[in-house]
C-alpha positions as YAML, in Angstrom:
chain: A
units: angstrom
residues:
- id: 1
  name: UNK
  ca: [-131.11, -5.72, 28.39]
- id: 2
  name: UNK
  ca: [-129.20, -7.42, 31.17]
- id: 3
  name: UNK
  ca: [-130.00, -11.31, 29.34]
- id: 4
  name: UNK
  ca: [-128.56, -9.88, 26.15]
- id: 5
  name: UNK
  ca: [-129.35, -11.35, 22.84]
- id: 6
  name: UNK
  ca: [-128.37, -15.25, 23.29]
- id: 7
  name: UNK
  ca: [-130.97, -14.86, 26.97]
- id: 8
  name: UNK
  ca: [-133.88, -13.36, 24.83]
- id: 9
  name: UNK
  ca: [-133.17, -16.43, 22.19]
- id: 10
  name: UNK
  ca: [-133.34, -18.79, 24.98]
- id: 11
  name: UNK
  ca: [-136.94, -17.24, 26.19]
- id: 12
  name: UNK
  ca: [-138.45, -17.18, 22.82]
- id: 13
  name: UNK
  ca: [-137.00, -21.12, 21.67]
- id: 14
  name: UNK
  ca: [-133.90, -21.43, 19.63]
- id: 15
  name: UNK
  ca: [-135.90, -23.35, 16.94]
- id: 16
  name: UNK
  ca: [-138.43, -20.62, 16.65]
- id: 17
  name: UNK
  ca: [-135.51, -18.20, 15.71]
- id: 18
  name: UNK
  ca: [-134.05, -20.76, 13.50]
- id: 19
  name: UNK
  ca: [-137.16, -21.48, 11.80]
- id: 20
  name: UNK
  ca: [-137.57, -17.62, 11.24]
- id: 21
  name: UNK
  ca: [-133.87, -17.30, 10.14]
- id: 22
  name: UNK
  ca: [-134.22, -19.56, 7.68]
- id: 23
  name: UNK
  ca: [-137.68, -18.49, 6.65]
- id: 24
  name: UNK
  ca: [-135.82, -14.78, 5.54]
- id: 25
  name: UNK
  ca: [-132.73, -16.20, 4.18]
- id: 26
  name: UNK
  ca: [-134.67, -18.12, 1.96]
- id: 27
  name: UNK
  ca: [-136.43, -15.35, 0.61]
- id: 28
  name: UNK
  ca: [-133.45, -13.64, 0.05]
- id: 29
  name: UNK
  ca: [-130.49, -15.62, -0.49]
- id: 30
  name: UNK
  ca: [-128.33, -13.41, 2.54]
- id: 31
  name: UNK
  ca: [-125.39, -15.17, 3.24]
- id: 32
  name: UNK
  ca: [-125.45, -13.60, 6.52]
- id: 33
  name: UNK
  ca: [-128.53, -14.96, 7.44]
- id: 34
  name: UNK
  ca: [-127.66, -18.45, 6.36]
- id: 35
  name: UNK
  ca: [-124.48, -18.18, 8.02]
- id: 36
  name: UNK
  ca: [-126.35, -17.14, 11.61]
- id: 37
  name: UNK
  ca: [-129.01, -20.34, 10.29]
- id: 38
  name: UNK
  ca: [-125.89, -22.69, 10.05]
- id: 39
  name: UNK
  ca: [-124.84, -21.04, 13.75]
- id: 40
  name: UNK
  ca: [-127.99, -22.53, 15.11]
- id: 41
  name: UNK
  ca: [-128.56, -25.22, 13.63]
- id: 42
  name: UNK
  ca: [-126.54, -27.63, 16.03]
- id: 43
  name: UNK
  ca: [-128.73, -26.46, 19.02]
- id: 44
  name: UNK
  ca: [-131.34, -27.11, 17.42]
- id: 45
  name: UNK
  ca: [-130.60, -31.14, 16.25]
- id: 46
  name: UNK
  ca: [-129.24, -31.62, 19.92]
- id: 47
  name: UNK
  ca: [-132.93, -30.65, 21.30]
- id: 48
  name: UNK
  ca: [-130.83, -27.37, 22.96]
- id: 49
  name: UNK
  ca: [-134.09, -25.08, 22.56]
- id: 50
  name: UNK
  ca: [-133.71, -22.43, 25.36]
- id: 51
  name: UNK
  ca: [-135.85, -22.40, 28.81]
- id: 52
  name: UNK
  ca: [-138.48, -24.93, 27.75]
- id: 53
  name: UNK
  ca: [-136.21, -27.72, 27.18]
- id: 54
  name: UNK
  ca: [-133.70, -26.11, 30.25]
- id: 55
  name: UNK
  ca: [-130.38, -25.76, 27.92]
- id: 56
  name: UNK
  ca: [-130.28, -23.89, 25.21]
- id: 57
  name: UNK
  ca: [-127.27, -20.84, 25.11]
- id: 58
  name: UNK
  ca: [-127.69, -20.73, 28.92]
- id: 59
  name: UNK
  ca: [-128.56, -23.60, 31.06]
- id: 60
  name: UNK
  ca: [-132.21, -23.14, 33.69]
- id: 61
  name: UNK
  ca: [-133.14, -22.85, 35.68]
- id: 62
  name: UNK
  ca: [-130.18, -20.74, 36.74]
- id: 63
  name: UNK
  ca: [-128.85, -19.26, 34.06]
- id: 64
  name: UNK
  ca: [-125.50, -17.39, 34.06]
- id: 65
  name: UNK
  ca: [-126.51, -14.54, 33.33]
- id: 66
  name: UNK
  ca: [-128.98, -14.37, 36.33]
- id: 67
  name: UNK
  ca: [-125.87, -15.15, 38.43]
- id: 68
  name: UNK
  ca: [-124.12, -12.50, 40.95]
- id: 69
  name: UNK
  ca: [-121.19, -11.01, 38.68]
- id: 70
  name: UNK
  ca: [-121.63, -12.02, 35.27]
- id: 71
  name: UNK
  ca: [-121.63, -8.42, 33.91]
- id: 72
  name: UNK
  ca: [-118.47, -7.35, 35.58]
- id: 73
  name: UNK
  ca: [-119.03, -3.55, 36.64]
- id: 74
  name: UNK
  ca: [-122.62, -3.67, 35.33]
- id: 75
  name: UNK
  ca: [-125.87, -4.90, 37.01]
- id: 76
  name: UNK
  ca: [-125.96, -8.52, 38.20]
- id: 77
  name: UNK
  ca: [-129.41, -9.52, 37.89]
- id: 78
  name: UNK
  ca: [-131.71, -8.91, 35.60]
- id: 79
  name: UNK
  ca: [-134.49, -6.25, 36.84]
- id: 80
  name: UNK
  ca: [-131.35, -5.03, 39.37]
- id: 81
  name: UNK
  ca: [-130.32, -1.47, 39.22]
...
C-alpha cells in the first residue's frame, strides 16, 4: 500500500484508532496495545487527527507520501505503477 500504515491511520482519524486501541487493550490488559495507545495519545490531545483536521502523521493536503520520491526505488504516488 503505497500510504503505508501511519497514511491509512490518517484516512480513517487517529482518534478512531485510538479509541479502538484502547477499547482492546482494555479487554485484555496487552501491554502492547497500551503501549501503541500511549503512542497515540499525544496526537490525539493536540487535535492531530489525520485528513479531517489536515495534520495528523502526514500533513494535507499534500502529504509526503503523495510526493515525487518518497519511496526511494519504489512507486511515487499512490495509484502509480
Amino acid at each position: 500500500m503505497p500510504i503505508g500504515p501511519f497514511g491509512t491511520w490518517d484516512m480513517v482519524g487517529l482518534e478512531t484508532i485510538w479509541r479502538i486501541n484502547q477499547m482492546a487493550a482494555d479487554a485484555t490488559g496487552d501491554p502492547v496495545l497500551a503501549a501503541n495507545g500511549a503512542f497515540l495519545k499525544p496526537h490525539v490531545d493536540r487535535g492531530h487527527l489525520g485528513v479531517k483536521t489536515g495534520q495528523g502523521f502526514y500533513t494535507y493536503p499534500s502529504p509526503a507520501y503523495a510526493q515525487a520520491g518518497f519511496l526511494p526505488g519504489g512507486a511515487s504516488k499512490p495509484g502509480s505503477k
